[in-house]
Wavefront OBJ file of the C-alpha trace (Angstrom):
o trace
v -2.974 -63.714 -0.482
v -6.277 -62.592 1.305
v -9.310 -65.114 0.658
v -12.563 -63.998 0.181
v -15.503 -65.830 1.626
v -19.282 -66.177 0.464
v -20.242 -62.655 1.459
v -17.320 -61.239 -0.386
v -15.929 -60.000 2.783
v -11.845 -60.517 2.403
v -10.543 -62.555 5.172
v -7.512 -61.110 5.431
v -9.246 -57.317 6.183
v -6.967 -55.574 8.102
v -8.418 -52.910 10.633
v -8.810 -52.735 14.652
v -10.785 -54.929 16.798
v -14.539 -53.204 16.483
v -14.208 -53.520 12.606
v -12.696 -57.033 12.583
v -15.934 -58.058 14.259
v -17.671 -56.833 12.247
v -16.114 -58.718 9.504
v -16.909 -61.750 11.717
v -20.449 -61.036 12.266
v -21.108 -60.562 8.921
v -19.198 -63.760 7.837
v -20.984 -66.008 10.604
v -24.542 -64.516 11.400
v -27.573 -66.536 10.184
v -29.878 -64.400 7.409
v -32.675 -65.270 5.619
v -33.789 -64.095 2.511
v -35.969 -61.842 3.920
v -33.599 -59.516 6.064
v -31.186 -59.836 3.375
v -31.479 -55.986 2.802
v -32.518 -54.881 5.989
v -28.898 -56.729 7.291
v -26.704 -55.452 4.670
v -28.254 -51.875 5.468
v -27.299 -51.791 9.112
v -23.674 -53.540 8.313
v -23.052 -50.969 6.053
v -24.067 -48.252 8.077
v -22.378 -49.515 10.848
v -18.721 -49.981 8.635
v -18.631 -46.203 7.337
v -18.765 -45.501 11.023
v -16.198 -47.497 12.411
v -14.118 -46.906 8.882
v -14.426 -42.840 9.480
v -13.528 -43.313 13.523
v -10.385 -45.049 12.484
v -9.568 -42.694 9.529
v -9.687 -39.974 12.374
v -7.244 -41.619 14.513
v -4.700 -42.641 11.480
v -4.986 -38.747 10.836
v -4.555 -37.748 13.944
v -1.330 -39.943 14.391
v 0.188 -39.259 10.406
v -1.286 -36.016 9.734
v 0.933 -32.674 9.797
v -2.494 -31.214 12.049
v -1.128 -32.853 14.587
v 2.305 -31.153 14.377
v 1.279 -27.619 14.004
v -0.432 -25.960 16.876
v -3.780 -24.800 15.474
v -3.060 -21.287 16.330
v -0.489 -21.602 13.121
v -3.125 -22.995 10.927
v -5.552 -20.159 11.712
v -2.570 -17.782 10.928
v -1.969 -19.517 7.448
v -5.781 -19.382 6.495
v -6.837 -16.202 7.271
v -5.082 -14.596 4.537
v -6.380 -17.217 2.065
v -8.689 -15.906 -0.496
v -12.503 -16.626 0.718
v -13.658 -18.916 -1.769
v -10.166 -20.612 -0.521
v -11.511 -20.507 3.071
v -14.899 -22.068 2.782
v -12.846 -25.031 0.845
v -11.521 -25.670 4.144
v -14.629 -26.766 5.503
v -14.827 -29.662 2.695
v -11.414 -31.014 3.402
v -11.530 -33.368 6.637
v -13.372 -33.412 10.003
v -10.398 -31.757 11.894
v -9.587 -29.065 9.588
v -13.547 -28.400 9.761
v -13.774 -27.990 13.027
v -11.012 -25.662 13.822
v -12.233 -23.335 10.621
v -15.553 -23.061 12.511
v -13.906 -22.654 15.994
v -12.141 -19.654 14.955
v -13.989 -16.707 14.037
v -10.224 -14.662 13.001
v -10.340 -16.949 9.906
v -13.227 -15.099 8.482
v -12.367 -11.501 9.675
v -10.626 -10.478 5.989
v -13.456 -10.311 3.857
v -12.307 -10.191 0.147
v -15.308 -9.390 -2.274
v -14.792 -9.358 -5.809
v -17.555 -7.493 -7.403
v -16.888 -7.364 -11.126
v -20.575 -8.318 -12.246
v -22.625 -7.830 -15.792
v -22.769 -4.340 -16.648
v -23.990 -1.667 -18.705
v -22.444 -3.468 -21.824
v -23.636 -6.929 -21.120
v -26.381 -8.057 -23.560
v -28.017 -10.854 -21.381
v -31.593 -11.364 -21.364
v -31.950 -10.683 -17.692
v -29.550 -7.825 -18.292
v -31.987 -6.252 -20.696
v -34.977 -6.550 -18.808
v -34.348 -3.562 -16.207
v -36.953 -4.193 -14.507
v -35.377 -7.471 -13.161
v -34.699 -7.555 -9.478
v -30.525 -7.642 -8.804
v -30.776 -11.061 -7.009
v -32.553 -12.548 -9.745
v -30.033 -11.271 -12.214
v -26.935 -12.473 -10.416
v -27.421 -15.477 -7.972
v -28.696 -17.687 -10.863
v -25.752 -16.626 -13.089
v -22.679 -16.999 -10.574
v -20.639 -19.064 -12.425
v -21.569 -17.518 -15.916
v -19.288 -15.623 -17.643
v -18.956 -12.624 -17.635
v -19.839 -12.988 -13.884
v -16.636 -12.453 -11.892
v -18.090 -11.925 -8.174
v -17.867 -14.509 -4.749
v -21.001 -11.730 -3.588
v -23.057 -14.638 -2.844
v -19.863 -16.451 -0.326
v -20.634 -13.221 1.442
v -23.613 -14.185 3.784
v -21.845 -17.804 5.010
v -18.056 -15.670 5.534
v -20.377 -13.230 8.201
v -21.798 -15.621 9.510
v -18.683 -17.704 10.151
v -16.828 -14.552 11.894
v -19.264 -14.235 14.595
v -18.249 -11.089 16.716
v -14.955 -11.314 15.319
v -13.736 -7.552 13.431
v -13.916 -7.523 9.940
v -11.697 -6.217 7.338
v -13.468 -5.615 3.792
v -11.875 -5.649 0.650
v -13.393 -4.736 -3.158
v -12.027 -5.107 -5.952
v -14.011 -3.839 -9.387
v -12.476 -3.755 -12.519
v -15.933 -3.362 -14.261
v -16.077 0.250 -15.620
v -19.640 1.031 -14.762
v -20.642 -1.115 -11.899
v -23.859 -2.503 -10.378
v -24.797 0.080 -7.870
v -27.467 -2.585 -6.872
v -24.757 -5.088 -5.979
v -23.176 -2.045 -3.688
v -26.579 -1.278 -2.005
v -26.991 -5.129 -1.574
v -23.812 -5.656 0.124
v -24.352 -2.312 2.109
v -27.388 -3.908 3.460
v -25.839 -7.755 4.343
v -23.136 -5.670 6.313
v -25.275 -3.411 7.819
v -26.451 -5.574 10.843
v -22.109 -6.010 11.447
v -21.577 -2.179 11.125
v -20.029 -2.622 14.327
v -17.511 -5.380 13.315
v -15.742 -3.043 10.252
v -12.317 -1.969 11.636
v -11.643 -1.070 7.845
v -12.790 -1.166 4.039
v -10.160 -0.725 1.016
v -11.573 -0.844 -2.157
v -10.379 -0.136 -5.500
v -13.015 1.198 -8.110
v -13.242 2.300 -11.631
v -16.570 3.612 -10.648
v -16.776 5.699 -7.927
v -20.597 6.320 -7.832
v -21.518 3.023 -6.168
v -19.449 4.126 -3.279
v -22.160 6.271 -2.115
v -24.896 3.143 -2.602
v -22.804 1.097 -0.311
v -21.897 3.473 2.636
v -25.137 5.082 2.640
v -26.852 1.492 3.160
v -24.358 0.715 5.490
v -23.994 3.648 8.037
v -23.724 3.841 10.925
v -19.956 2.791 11.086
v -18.699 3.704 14.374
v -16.255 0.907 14.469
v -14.657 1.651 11.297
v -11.084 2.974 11.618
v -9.529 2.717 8.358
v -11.667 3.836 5.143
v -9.292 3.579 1.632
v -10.501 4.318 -1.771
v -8.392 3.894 -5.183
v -9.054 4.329 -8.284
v -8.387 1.373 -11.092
v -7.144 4.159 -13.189
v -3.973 5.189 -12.481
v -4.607 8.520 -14.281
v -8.192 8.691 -12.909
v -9.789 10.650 -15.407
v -13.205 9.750 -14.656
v -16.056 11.842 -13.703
v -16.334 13.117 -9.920
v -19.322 11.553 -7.742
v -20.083 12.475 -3.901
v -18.774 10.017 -1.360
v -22.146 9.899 -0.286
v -25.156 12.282 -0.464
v -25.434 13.189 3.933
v -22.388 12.420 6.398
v -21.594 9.414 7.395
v -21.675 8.776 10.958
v -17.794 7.151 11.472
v -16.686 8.599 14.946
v -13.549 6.353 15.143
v -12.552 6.908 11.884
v -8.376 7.632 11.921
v -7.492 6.968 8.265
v -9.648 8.374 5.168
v -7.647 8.054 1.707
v -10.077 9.416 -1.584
v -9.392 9.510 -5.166
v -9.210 12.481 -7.059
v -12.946 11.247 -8.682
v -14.330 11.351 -5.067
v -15.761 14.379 -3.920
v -15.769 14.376 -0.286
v -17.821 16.622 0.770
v -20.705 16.777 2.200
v -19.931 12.934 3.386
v -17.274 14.168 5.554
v -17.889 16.329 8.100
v -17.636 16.805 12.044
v -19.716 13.284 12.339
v -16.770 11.375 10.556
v -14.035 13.688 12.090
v -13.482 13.833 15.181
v -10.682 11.066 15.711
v -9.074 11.030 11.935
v -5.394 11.479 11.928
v -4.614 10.850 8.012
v -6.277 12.331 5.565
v -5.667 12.242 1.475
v -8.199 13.766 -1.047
v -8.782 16.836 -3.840
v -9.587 19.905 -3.035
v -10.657 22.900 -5.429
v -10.374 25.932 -3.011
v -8.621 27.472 -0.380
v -12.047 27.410 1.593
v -12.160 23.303 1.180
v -8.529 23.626 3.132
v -9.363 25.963 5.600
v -12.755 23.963 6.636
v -10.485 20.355 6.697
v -7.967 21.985 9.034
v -11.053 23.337 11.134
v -12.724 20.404 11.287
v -10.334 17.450 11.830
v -9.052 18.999 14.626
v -6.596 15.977 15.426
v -5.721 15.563 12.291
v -1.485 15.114 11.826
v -1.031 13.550 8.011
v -2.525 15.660 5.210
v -2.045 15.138 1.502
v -4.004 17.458 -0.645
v -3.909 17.232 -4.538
v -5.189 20.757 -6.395
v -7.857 20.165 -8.937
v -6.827 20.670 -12.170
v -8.068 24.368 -13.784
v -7.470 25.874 -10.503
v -4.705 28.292 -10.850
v -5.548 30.432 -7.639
v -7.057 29.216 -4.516
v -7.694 32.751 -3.407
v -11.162 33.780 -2.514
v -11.896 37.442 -1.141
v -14.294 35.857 1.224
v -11.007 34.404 2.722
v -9.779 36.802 5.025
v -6.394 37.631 6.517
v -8.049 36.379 9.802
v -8.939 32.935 8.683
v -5.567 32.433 7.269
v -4.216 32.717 10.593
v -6.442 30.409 12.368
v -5.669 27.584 9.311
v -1.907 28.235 9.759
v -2.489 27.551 13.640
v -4.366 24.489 12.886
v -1.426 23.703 10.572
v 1.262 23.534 13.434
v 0.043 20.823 15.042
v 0.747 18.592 11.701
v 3.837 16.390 11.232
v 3.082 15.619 7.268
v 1.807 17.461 4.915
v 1.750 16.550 1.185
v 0.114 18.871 -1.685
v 0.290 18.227 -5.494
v -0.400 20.162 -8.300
v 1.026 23.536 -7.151
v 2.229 26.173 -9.696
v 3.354 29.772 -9.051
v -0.027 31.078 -8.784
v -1.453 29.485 -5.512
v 1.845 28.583 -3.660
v 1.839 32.226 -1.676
v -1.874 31.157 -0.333
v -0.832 27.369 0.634
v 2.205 28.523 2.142
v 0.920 31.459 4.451
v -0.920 27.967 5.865
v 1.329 25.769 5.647
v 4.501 27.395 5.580
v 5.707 27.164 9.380
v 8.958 24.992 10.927
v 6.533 23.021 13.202
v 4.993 20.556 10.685
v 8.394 18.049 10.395
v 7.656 16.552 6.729
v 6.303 18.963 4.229
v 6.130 18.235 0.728
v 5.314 20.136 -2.302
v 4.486 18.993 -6.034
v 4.725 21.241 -8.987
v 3.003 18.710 -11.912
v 2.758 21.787 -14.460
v 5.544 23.046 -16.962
v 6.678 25.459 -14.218
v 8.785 25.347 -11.053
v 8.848 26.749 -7.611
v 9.746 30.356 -7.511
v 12.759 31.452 -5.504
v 10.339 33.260 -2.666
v 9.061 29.594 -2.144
v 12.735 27.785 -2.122
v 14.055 30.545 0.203
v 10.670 30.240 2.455
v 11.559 26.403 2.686
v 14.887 26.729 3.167
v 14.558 29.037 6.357
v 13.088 26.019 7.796
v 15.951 23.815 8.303
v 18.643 24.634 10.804
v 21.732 22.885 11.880
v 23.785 20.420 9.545
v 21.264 20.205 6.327
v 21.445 17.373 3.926
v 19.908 18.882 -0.127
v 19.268 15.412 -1.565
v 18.548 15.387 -5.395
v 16.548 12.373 -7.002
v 14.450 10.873 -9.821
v 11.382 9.247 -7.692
v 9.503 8.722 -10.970
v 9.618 9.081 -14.283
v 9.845 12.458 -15.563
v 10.228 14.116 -12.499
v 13.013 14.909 -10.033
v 13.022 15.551 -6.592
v 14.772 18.054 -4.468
v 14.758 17.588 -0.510
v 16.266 19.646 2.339
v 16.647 17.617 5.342
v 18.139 18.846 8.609
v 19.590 16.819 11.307
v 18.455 13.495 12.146
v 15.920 15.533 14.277
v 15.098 18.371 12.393
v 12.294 19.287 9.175
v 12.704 18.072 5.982
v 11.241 19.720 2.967
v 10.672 18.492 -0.570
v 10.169 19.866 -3.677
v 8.746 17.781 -7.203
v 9.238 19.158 -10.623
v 8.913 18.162 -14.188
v 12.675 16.341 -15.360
v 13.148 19.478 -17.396
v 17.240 20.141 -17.583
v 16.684 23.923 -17.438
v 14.374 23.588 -14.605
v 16.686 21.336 -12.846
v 19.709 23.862 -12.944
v 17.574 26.971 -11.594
v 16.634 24.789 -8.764
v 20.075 23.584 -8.022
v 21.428 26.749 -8.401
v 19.265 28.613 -5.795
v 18.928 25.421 -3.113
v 22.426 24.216 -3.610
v 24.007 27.771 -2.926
v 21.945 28.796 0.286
v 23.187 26.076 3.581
v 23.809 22.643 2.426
v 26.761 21.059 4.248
v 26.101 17.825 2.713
v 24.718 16.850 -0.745
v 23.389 13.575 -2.299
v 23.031 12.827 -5.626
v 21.928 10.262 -8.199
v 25.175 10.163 -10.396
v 22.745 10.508 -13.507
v 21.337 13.658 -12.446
v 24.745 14.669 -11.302
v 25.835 14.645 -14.962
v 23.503 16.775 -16.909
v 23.773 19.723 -13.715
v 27.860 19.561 -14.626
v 27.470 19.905 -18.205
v 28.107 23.596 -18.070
v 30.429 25.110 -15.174
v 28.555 25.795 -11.474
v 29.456 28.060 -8.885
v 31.634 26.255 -6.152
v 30.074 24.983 -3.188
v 32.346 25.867 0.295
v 30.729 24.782 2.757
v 29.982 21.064 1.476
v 31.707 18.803 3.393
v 29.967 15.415 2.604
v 29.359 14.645 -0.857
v 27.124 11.240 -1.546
v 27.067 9.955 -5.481
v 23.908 6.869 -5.450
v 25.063 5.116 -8.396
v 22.659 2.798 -10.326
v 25.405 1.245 -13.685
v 29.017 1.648 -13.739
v 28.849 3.371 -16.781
v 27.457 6.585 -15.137
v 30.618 6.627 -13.299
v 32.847 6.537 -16.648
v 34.205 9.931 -18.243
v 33.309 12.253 -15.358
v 34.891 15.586 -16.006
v 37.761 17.060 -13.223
v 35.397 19.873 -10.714
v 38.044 20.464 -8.456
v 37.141 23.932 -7.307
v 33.664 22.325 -6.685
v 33.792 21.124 -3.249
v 36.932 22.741 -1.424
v 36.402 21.739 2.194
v 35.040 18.100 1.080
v 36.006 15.595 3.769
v 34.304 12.310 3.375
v 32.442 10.894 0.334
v 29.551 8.222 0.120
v 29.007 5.776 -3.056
v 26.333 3.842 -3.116
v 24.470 1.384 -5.713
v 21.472 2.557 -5.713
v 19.447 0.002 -7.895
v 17.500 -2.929 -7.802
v 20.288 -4.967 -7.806
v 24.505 -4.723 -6.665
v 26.569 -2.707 -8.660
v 30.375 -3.982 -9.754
v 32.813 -1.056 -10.407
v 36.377 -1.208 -11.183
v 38.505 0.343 -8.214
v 40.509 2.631 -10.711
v 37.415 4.151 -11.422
v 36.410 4.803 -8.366
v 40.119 6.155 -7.996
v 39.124 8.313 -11.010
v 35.790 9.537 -9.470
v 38.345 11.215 -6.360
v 40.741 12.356 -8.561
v 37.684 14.543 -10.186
v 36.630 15.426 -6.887
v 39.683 16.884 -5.028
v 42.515 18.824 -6.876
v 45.092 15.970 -4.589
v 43.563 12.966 -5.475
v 42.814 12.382 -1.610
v 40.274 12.252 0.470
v 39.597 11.558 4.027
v 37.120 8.678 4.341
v 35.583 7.054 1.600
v 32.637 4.976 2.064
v 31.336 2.360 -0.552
v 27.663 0.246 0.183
v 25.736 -2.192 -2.471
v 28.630 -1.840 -4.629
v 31.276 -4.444 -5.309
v 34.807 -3.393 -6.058
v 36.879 -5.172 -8.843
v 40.065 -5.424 -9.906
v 43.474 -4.084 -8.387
v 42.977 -2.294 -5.122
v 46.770 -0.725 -4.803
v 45.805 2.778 -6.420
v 42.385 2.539 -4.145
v 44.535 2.287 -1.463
v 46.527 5.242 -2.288
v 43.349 7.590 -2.393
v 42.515 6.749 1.306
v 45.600 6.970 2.938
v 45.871 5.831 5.800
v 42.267 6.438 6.640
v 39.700 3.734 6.856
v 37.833 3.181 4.052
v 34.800 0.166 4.058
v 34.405 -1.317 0.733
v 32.176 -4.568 0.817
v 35.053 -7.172 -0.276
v 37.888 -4.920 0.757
v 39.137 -3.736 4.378
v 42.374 -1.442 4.716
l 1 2 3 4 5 6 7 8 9 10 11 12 13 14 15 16 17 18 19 20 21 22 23 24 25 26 27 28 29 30 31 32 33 34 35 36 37 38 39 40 41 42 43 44 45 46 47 48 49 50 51 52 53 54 55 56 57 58 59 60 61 62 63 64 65 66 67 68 69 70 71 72 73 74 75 76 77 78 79 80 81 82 83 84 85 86 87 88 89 90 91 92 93 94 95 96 97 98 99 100 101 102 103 104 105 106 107 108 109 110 111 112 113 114 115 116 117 118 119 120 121 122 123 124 125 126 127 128 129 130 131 132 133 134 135 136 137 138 139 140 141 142 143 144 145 146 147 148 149 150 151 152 153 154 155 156 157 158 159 160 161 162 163 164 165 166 167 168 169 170 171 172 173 174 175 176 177 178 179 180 181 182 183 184 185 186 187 188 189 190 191 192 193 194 195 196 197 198 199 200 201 202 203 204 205 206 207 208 209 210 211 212 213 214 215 216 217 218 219 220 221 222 223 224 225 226 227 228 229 230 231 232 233 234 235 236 237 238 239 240 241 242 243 244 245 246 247 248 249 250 251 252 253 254 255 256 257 258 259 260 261 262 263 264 265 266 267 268 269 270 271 272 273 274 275 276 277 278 279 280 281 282 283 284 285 286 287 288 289 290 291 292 293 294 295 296 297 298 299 300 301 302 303 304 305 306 307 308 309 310 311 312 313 314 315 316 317 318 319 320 321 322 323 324 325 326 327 328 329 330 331 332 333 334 335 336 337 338 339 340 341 342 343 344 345 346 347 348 349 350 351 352 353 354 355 356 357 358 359 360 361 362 363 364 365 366 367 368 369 370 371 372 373 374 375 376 377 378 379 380 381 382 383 384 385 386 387 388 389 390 391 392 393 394 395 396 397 398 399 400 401 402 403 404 405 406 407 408 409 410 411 412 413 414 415 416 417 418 419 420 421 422 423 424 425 426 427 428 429 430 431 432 433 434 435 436 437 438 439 440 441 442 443 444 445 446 447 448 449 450 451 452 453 454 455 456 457 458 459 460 461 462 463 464 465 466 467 468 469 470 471 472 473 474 475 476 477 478 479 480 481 482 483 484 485 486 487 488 489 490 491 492 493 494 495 496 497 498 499 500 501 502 503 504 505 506 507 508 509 510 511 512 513 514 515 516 517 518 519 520 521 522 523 524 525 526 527 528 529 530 531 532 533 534 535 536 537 538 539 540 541 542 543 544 545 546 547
């Protein structure tokens, strides 16, 4: 048991040398009344010093820092949310130091910005004359505050020259469009540092605030907008009210409640490669394929009330030059076609040089047979028709040629009319090979189809078991079919009895035989002998089986 002397120093303290003397000292050095406090002062001062020294070297020996290089640290931080970050700084000496050391930590730059708005009955609130500092900094951890805006200033500071990466998130549905032109101005002397800003709005106005007061950006690369709303009703507002000066921009993304124009224009152009926004005429897609001349990813969505994109002031000439532009794309994505604007879009677009082009028909009617036959003429070679439900209510039709070739895509409404016009004019014109979702594959056999000769390849994606139960014999279907492909094609494996895959042939080919059989994410139970009669002696991969 440790003793404990007149100075209530324990004799038995146990530390290194320097501190042990210091024990000693205190124990054995004269002091009058006088220097009483004077002495303790300096002792005291002097054993938090040698206390935190050895604390750094017991750390330094026990501690997992010393195990990890710091580079991995860095790497596990600088994902951290900010407020997250700057806690860092309070935790020890070492983990200090190498936060400060390394500006990477602070490039990602997560603001949350869901401040009091037009419903919050605060007193400052009410008083609209109020400056926006004076509102929020003395309220930041009042509800219904929900911002880190003022960790902003210390996280810039802390990156140095490193690049940044902003993020804002606003779930407020009118926002402080003083908070915007505030942050617009703290970034503004690190325009230069922005690589790229995602935010995600409910309010799109206060994006004009914040790039206005932040321009110019001619480091920015990557500039994505979303809407909280997944149906994005709200009202439109300009991205900003003069262009914005973003020479290196590569990748602009806009919600349909962003009006681009006149914020982009040759200024924010002339290096953008991907490009999504709404567009209300044919002269808004004629003046983006003009003016982002290296532009190679396009998706357009058609404003809603805008049955024809025609314009007479649109000439034959013009056309041409867009549809010129147009060949040098490799994707190109438009929603909210009908009937009465797909002839315009496709004497742009409609040309075997863009690799990827995709068409969405959103309305209660679905692509004419001029269009099917116009994107059909594209692919050459062995061509895949693939048939799927992407989303709810909608299927999916896509032509795809070989592994090198176009692929084209067509999106209509889950209508089971609808869905058997389409089939019935895709399926019949060059598909050698077909996959299917088995659910889909049902309702099109309900009623007797025309057989299809030249399929050779037939692919079922299965997602339940029961799908594959009571399938009706289509013999005459498919009579040059070769090989067929199951596959589970949900979230999870799929277990199917192997007589019912046995039963799935037998509906397939008048002899109950088929070449190769391939089965993937799906695991085969029960007695394999009649399996094994199906494939012959042809080698057929099942995930638990091998013949």
């Amino acid at each position: 048991m440790s003793t404990t002397n007149a100075a209530g120093i324990p004799g038995g303290f146990h530390t290194d040398g320097a501190i042990d003397q210091l024990c000693n000292e205190a124990r054995t050095r004269p002091r009058g009344a006088s220097d009483f406090e004077q002495d303790v002062a300096i002792l005291r001062a002097r054993f938090d010093s040698n206390l935190a020294r050895v604390a750094r070297a017991r750390n330094a020996t026990f501690s997992l820092q010393s195990r990890l290089p710091d580079e991995l640290w860095c790497l596990a931080w600088q994902d951290l949310p900010l407020v997250d970050r700057l806690s860092i700084l309070l935790v020890c000496h070492s983990w200090r130091n190498l936060a400060l050391g390394c500006a990477s930590i602070w490039s990602l730059l997560d603001v949350h910005l869901d401040l009091h708005n037009i419903e919050c009955d605060c007193m400052l609130c009410q008083d609209s004359r109020s400056d926006f500092r004076k509102r929020y900094f003395p309220l930041e951890a009042r509800l219904p505050t929900k911002s880190n805006l003022h960790l902003v200033p210390r996280a810039l500071e802390l990156g140095k020259r490193a690049p940044i990466i902003l993020q804002i998130r606003d779930t407020a549905p009118y926002s402080d469009e003083d908070a915007y032109r505030f942050l617009g101005e703290l970034l503004f002397p690190h325009g230069d540092r922005l690589r790229a800003m995602h935010l995600e709005l409910y309010d799109s106005y206060v994006l004009r605030q914040l790039l206005e007061a932040m321009e110019p950006l001619h480091g920015l690369c990557v500039l994505s907008v979303m809407c909280g709303d997944v149906r994005c009703l709200h009202e439109p507002y300009n991205l900003a009210g003069r262009p914005i000066a973003c020479s290196a921009l590569q990748h602009l993304q806009l919600p349909t409640c962003t009006v681009w124009r006149p914020g982009l224009d040759g200024a924010m152009t002339p290096a953008l490669r991907k490009l999504s926004c709404a567009v209300d005429s044919l002269a808004d897609v004629l003046f983006i394929l003009e003016t982002c001349t290296n532009l190679a990813h396009l998706a357009l969505y058609l404003q809603f009330g805008q049955d024809h994109l025609y314009e007479p002031a649109s000439s034959t000439s013009s056309l041409a030059k867009g549809r010129a532009r147009a060949r040098n794309l490799i994707e190109v994505e438009i929603q909210n076609v009908t009937p009465y604007n797909d002839d315009e879009l496709l004497a742009i677009f409609g040309t075997s040089e863009i690799k990827r082009l995709g068409l969405s028909y959103l309305s209660e009617h679905g692509p004419p047979q001029r269009v099917l036959d116009r994107l059909a003429s594209h692919c050459r070679g062995h061509v895949t028709l693939k048939l799927t439900c992407p989303y709810d209510q909608y299927h999916a039709f896509q032509l795809k040629s070989a592994s090198t070739g176009p692929s084209r895509t067509i999106i209509q409404k889950s209508d089971p009319l609808m869905l058997r016009q389409t089939w019935a004019l895709l399926s019949m014109r060059i598909p050698q090979s077909i996959m299917v979702e088995l659910s889909i594959w049902r309702t099109l056999h309900d009623q007797q189809v025309a057989p299809l000769p030249d399929v050779t390849i037939f692919t079922l994606l299965v997602s339940t078991a029961d799908d594959m139960t009571g399938l009706r014999p289509m013999h005459q279907l498919f009579p040059r079919l070769d090989t067929l492909f199951v596959r589970g094609h949900g979230l999870s494996e799929v277990f199917v009895q192997a007589d019912t895959i046995a039963a799935l042939v037998d509906s397939l080919t008048a002899l109950g035989f088929i070449n190769f059989l391939f089965v993937s994410r799906i695991t085969i139970q029960g007695d394999h002998t009649q399996l094994r009669q199906k494939a012959g002696s042809v080698t057929v991969e099942l995930p638990n089986v091998r013949f």
